[in-house]
VEXTI-350685 format. One record per atom (N, C-alpha, C, O): atom name; residue in one letter; x, y, z. Coordinates in nm, 4 decimals. Layout:
VEXTI-350685
atom, rest, px, py, pz
CA, a, X, Y, Z
...
This chain:
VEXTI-350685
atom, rest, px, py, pz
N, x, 10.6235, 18.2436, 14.7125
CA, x, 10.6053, 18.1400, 14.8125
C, x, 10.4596, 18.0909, 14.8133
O, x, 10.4247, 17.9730, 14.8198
N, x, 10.3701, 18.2118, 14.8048
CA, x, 10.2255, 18.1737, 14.7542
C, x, 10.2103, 18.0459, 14.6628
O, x, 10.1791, 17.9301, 14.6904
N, x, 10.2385, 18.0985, 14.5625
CA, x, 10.2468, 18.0030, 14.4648
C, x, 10.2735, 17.8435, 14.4675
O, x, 10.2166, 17.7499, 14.4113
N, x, 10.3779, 17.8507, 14.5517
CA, x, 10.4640, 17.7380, 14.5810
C, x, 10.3715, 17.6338, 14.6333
O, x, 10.3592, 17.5176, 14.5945
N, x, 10.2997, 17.7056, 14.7421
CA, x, 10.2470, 17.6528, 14.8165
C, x, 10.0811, 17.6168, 14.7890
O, x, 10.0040, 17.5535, 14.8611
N, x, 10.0589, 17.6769, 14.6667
CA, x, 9.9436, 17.6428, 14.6079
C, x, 9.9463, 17.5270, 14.5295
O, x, 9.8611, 17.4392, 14.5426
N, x, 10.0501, 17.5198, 14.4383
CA, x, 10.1047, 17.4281, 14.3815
C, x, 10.1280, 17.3113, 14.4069
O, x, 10.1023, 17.2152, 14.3345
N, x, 10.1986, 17.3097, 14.5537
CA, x, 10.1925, 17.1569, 14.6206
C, x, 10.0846, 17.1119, 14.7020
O, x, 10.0905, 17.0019, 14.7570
N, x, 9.9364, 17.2263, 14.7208
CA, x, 9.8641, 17.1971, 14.7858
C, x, 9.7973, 17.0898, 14.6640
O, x, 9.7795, 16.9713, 14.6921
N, x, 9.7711, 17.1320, 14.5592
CA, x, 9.6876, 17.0572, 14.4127
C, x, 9.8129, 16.9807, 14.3855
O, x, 9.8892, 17.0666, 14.3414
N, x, 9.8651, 16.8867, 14.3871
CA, x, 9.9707, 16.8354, 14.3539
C, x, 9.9186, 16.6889, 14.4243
O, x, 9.8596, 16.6730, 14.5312
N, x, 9.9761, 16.5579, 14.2941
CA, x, 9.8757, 16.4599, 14.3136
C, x, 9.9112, 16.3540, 14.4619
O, x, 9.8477, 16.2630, 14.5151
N, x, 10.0550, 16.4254, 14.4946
CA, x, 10.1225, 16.2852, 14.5682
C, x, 10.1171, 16.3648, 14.7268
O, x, 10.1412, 16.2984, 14.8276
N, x, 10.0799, 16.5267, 14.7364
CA, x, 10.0711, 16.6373, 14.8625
C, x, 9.9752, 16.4974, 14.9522
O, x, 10.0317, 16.4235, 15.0328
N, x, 9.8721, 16.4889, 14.9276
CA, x, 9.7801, 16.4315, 15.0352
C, x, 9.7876, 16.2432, 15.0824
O, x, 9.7497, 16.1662, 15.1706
N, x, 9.8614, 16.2452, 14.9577
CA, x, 9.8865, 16.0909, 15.0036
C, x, 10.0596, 16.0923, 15.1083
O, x, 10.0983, 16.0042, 15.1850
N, x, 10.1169, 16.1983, 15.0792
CA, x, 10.1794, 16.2013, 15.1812
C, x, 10.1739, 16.2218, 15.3348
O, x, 10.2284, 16.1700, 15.4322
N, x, 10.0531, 16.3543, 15.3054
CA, x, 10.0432, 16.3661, 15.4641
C, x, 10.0165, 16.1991, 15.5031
O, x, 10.1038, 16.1195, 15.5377
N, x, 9.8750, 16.1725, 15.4874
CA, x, 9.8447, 16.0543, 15.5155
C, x, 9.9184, 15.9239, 15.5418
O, x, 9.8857, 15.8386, 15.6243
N, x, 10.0531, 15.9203, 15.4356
CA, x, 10.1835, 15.8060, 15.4340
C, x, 10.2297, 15.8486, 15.6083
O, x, 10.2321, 15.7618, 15.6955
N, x, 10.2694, 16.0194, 15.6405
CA, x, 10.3407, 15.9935, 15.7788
C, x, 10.2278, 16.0047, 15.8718
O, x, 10.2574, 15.9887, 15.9902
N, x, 10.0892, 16.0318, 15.8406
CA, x, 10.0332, 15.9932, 16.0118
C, x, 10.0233, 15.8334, 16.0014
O, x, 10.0102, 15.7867, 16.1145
N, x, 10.0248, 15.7656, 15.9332
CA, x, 9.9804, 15.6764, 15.9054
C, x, 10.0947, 15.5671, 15.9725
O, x, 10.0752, 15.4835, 16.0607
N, x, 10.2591, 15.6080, 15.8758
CA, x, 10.3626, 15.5293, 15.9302
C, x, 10.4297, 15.5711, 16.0344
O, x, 10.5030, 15.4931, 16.0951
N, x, 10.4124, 15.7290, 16.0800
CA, x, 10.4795, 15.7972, 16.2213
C, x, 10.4109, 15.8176, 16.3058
O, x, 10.4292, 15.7874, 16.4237
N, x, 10.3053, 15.8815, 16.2511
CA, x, 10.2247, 15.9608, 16.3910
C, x, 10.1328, 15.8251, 16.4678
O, x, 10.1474, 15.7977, 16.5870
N, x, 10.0590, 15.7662, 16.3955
CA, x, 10.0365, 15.6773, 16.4244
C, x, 10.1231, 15.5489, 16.5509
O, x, 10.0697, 15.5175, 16.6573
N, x, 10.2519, 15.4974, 16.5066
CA, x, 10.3343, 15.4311, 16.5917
C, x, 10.3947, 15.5292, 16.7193
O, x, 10.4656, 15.4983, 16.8151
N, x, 10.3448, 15.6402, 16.6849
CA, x, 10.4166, 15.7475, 16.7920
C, x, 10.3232, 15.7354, 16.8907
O, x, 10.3579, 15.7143, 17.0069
N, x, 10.1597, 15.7506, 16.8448
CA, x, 10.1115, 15.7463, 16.9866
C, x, 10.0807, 15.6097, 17.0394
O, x, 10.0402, 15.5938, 17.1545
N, x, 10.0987, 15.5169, 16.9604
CA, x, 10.0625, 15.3111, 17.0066
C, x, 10.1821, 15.3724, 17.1090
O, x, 10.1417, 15.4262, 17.2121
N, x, 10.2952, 15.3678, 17.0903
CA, x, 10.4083, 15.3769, 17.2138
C, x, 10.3307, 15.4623, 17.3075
O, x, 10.2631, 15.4081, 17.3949
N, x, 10.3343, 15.5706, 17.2979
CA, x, 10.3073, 15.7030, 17.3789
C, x, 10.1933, 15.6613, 17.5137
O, x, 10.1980, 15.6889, 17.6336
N, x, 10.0866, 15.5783, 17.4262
CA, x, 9.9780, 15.5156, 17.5168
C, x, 9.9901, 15.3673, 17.5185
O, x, 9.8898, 15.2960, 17.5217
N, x, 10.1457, 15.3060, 17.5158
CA, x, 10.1334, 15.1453, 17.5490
C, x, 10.0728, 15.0653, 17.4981
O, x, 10.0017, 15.0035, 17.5773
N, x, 10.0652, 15.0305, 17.3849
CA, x, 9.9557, 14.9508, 17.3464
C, x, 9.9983, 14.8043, 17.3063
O, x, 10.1037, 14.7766, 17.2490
N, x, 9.8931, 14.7075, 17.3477
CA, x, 9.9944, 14.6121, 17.3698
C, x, 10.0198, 14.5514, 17.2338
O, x, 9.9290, 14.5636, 17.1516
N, x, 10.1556, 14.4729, 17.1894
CA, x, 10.2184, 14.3804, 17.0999
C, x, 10.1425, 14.3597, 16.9830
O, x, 10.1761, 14.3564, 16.8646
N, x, 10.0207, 14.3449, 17.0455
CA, x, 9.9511, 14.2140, 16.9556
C, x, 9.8810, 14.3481, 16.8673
O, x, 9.8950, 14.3528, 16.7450
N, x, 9.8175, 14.4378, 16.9298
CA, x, 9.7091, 14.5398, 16.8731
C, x, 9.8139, 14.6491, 16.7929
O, x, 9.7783, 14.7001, 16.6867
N, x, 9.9109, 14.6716, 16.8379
CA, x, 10.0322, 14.7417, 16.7457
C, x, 10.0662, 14.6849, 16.6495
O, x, 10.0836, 14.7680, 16.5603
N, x, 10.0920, 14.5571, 16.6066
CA, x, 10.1436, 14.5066, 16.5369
C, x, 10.0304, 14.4297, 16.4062
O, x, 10.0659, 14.4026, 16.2915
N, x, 9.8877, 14.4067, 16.4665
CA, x, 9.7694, 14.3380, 16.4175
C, x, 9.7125, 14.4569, 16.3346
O, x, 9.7023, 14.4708, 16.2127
N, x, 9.6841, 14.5250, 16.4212
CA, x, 9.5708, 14.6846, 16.3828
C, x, 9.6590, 14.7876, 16.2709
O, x, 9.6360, 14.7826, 16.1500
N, x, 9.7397, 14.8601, 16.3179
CA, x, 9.8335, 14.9495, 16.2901
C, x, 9.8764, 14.9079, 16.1907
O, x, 9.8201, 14.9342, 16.0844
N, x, 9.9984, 14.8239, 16.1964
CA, x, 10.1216, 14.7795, 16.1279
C, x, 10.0507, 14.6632, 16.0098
O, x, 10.0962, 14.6759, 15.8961
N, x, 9.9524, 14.5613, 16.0275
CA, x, 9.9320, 14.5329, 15.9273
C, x, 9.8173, 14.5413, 15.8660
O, x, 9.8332, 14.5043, 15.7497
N, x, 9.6955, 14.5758, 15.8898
CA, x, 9.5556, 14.6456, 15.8636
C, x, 9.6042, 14.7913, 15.8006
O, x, 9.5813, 14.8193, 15.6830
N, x, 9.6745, 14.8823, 15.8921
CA, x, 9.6272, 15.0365, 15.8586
C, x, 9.7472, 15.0616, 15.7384
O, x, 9.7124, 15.1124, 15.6318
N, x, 9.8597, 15.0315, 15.7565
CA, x, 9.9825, 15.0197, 15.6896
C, x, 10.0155, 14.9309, 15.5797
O, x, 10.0947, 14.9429, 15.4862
N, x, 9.9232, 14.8248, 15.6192
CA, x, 9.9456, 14.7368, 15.4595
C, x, 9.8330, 14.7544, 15.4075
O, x, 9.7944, 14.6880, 15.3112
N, x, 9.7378, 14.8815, 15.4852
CA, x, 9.6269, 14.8896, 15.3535
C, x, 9.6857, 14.9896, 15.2977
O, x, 9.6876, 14.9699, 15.1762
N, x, 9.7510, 15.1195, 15.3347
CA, x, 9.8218, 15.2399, 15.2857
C, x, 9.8619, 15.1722, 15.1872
O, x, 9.8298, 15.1985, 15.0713
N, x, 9.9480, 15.0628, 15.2260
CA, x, 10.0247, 15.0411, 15.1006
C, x, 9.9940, 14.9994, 14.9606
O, x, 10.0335, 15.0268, 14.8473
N, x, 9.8949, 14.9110, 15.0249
CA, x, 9.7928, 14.8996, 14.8701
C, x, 9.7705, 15.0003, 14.7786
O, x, 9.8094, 15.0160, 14.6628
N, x, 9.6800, 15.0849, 14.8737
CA, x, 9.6546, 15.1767, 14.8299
C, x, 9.7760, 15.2844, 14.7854
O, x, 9.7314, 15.3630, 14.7017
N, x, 9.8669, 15.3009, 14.8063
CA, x, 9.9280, 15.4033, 14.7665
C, x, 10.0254, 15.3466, 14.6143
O, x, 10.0633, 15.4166, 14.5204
N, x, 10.0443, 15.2038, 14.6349
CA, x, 10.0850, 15.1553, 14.5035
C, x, 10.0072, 15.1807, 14.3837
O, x, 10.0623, 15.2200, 14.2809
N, x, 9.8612, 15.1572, 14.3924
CA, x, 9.7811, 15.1823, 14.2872
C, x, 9.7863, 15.3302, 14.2726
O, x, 9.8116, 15.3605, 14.1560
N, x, 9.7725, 15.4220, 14.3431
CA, x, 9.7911, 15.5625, 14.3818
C, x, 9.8861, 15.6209, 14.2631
O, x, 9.8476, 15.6996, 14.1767
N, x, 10.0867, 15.5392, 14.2814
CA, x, 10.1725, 15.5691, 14.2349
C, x, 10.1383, 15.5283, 14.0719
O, x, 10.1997, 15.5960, 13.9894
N, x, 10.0844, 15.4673, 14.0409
CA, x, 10.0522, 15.4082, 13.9290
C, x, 9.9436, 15.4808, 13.8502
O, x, 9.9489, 15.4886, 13.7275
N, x, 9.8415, 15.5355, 13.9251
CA, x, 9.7337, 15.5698, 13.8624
C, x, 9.7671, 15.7563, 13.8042
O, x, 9.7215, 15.8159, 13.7067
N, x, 9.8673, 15.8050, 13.9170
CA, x, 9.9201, 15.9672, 13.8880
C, x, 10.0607, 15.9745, 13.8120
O, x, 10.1423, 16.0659, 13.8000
N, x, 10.0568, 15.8206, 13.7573
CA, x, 10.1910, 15.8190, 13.6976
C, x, 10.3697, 15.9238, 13.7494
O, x, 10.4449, 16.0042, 13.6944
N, x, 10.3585, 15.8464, 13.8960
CA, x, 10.4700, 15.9756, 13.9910
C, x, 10.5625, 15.8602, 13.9485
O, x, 10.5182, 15.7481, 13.9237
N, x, 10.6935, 15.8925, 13.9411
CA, x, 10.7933, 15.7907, 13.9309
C, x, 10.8304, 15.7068, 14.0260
O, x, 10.7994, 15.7292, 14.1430
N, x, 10.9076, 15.5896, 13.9872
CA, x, 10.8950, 15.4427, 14.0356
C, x, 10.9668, 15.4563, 14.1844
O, x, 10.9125, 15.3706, 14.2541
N, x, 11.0622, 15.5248, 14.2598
CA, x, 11.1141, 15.5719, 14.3301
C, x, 10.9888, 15.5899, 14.4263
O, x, 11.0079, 15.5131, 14.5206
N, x, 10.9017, 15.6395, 14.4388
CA, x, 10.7861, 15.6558, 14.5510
C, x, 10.7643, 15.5149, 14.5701
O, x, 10.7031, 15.4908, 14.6742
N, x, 10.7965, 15.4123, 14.4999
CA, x, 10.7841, 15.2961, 14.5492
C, x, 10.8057, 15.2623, 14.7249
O, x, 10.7206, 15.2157, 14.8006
N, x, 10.9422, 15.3013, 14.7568
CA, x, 11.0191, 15.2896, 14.8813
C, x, 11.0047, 15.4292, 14.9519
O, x, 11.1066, 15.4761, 15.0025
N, x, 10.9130, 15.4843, 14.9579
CA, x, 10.9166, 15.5732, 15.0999
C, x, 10.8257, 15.5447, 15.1775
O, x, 10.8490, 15.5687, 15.2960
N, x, 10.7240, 15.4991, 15.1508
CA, x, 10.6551, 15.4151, 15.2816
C, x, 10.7513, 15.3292, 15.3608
O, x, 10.7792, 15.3536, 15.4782
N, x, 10.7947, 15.2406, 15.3009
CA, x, 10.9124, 15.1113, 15.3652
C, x, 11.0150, 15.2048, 15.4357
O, x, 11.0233, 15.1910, 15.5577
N, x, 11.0858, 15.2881, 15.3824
CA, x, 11.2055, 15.3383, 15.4229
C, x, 11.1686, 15.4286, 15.5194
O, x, 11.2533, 15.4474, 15.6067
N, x, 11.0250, 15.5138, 15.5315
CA, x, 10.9834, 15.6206, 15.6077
C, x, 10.9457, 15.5058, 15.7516
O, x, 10.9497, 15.5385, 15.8702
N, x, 10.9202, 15.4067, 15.7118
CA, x, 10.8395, 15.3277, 15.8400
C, x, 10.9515, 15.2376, 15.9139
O, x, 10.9580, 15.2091, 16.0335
N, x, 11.0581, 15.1924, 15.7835
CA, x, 11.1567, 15.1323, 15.8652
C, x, 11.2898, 15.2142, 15.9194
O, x, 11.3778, 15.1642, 15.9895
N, x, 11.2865, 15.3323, 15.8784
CA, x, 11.4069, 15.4191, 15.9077
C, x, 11.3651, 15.5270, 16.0365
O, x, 11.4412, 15.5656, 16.1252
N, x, 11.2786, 15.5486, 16.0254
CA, x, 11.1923, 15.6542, 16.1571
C, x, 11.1599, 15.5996, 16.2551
O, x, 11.1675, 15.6255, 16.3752
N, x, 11.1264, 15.5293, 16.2033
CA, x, 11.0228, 15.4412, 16.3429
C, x, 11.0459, 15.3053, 16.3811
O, x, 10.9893, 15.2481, 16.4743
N, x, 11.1078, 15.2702, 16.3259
CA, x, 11.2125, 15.1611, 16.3993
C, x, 11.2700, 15.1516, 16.4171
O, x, 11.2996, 15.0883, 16.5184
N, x, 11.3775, 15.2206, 16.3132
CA, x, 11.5709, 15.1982, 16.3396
C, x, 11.5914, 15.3542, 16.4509
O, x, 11.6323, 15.3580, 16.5669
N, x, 11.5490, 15.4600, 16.3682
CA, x, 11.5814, 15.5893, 16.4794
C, x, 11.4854, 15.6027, 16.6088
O, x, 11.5496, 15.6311, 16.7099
N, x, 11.3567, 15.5897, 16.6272
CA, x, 11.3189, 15.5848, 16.7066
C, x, 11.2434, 15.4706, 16.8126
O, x, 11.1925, 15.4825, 16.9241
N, x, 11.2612, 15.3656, 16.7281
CA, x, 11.2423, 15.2521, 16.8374
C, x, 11.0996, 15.2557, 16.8956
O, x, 11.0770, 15.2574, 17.0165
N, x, 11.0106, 15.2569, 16.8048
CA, x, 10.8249, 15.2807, 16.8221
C, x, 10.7871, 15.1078, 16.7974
O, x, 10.7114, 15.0473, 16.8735
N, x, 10.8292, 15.0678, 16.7227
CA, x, 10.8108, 14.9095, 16.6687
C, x, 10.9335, 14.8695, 16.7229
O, x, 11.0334, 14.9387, 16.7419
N, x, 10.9120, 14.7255, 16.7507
CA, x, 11.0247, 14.6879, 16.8038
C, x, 11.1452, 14.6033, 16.6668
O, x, 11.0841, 14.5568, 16.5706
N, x, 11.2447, 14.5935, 16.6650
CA, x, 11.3332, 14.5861, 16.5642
C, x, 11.3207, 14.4292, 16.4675
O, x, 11.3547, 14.3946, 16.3544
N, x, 11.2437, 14.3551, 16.6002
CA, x, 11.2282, 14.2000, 16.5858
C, x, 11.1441, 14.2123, 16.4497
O, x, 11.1554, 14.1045, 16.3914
N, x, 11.0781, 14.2855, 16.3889
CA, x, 10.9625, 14.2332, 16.2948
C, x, 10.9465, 14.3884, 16.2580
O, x, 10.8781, 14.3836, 16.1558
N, x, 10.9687, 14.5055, 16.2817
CA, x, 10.9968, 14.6556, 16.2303
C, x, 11.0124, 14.6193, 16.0555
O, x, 10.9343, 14.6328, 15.9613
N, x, 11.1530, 14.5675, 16.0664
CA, x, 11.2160, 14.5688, 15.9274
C, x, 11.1169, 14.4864, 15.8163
O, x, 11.0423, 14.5187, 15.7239
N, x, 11.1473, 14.4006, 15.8607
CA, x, 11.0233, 14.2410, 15.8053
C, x, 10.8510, 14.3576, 15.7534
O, x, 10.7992, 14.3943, 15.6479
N, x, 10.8220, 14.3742, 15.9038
CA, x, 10.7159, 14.4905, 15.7969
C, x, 10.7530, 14.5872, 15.6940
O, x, 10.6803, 14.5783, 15.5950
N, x, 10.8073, 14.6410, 15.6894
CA, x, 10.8679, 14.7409, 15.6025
C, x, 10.8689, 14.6952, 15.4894
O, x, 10.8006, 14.7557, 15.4068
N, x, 10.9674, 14.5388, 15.4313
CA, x, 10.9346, 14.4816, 15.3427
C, x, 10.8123, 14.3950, 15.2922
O, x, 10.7899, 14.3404, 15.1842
N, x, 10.7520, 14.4017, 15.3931
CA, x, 10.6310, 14.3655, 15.3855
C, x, 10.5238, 14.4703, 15.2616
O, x, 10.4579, 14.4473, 15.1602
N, x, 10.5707, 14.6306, 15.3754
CA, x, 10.5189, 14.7080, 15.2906
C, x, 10.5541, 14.7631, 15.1194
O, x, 10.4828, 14.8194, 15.0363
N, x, 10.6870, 14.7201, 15.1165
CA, x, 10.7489, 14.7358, 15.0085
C, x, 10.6857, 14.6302, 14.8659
O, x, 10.6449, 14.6788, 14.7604
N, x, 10.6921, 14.4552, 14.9018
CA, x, 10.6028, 14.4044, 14.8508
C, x, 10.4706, 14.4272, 14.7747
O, x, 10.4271, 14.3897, 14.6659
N, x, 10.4185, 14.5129, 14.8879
CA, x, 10.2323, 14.4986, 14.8911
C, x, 10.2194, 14.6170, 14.7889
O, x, 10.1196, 14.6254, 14.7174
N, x, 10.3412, 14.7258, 14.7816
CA, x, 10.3000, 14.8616, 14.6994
C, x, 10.3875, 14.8113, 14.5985
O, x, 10.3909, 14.8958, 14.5091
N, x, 10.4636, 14.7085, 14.5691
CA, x, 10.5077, 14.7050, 14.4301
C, x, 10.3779, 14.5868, 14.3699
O, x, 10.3572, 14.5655, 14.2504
N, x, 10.3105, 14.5285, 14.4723
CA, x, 10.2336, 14.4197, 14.4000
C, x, 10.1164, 14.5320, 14.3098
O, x, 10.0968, 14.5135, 14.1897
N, x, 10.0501, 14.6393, 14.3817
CA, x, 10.0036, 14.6968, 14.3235
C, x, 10.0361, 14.7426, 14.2389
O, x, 9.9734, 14.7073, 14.1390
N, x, 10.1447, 14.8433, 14.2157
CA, x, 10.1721, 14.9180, 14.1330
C, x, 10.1746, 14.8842, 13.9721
O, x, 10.1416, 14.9561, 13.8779
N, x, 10.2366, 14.7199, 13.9738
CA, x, 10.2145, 14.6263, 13.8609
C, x, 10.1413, 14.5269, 13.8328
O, x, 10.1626, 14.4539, 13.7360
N, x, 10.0333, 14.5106, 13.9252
CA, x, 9.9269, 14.4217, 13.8713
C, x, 9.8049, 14.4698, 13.8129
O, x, 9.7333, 14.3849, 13.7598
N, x, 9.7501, 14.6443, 13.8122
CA, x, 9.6420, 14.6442, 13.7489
C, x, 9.7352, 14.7690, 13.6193
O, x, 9.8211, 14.8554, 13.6372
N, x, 9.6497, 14.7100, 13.4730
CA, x, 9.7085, 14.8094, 13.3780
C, x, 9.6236, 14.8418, 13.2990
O, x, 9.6528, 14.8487, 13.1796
N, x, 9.5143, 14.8663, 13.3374
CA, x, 9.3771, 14.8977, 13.3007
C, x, 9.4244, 15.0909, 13.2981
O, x, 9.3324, 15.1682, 13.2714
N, x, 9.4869, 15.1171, 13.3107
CA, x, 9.4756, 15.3110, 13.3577
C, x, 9.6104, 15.3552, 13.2907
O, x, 9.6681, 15.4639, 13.2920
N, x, 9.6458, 15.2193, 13.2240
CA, x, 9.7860, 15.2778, 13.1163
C, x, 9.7707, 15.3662, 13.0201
O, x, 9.6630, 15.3692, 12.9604
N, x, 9.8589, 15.4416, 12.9912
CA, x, 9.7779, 15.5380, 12.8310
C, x, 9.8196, 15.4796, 12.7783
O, x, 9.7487, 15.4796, 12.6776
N, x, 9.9341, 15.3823, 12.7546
CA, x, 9.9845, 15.3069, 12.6314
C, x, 9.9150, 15.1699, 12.5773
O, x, 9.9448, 15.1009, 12.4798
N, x, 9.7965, 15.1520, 12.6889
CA, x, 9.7100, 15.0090, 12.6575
C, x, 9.6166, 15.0136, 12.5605
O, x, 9.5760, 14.9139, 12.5009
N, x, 9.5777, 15.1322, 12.5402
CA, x, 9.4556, 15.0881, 12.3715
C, x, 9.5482, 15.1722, 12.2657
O, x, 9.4710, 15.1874, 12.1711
N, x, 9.6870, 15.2425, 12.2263
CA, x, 9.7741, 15.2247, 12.1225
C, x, 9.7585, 15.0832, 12.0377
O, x, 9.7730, 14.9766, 12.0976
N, x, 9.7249, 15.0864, 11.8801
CA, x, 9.7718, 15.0406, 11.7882
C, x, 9.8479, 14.9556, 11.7962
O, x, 9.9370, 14.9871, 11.8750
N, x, 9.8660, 14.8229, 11.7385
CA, x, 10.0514, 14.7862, 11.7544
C, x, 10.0200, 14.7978, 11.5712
O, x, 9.9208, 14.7899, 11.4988
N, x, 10.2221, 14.8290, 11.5454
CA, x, 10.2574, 14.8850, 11.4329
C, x, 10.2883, 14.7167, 11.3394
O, x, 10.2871, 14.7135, 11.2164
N, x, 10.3039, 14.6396, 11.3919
CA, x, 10.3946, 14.5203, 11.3377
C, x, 10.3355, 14.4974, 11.1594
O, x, 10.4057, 14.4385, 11.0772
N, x, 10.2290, 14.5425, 11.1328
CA, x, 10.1707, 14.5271, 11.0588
C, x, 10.1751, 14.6405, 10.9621
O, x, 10.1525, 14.6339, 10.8412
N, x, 10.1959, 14.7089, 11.0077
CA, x, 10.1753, 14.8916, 10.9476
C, x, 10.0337, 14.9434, 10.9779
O, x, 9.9758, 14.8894, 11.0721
N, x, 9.9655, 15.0483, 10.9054
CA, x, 9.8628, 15.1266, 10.9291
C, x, 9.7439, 15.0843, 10.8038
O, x, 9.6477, 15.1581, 10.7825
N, x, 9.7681, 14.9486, 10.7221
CA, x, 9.7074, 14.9778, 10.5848
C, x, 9.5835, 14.9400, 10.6356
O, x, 9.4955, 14.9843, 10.5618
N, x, 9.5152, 14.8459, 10.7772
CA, x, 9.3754, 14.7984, 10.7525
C, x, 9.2789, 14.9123, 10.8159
O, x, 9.1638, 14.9060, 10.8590
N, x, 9.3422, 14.9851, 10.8080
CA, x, 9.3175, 15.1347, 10.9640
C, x, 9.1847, 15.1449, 10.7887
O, x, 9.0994, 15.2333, 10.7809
C-alpha cells in the first residue's frame, strides 16, 4: 500500500488533479456556502480560475503525454458534480461552462507541438541515402 501510494504521489497527473477538484468543487462549494453573488461566481471562479485550469491542464495533458480521455474530466467533473448533482452553479450556464471548459483544454492540447517526440524524426519518403 506504501508503495502504491508513493507511486501516485510522483505520478504526473496526482497534483493536477488535486488542484482540477479544489478548483472545479471545492471552490463552487464554498461561492454557495458564503453566497456569492452571480456576477463574481460566474466572472472570477467559473471563468478566470476554471478556464485558466483548463488551459493549463490541456497543455499539462499534452506535455505528460496522459491519454486523450483526461480531455473531459474537468467538463464532466464540473458539469456532473456541481451542477447537475449538486446545484452550486446554477443549470442556466453550468453546462455551457463545462463546454466551455472542454473547448479551452482541447484548444490547448492541439495547438502547441513544439514538446512532440515525433517532431524532429526524419521523414523516410526519400530513404536514408543523403543522411
Amino acid at each position: 500500500m506504501r508503495n502504491f501510494l508513493n507511486k501516485l504521489h510522483h505520478s504526473a497527473w496526482f497534483y493536477n488533479l488535486l488542484v482540477m477538484i479544489f478548483v472545479a468543487v471545492l471552490l463552487p462549494f464554498v461561492a454557495d456556502k458564503f453566497d456569492w453573488s452571480d456576477i463574481n461566481l460566474v466572472f472570477w471562479l467559473c471563468f478566470v480560475l476554471n478556464g485558466g485550469f483548463a488551459l493549463y491542464f490541456g497543455a499539462q495533458i499534452r506535455k505528460h503525454g496522459l491519454r486523450f480521455y483526461w480531455i473531459f474530466v474537468q467538463p464532466l467533473l464540473f458539469g456532473v458534480v456541481t451542477t447537475w448533482y449538486f446545484d452550486w452553479v446554477d443549470t442556466e450556464y453550468g453546462y455551457y461552462l463545462a463546454g466551455l471548459y472542454l473547448v479551452l483544454t482541447i484548444f490547448t492540447f492541439w495547438s502547441d507541438t513544439r514538446s512532440d517526440p515525433d517532431e524532429d524524426l526524419l521523414p523516410i519518403d526519400g530513404g536514408y541515402e543523403d543522411l
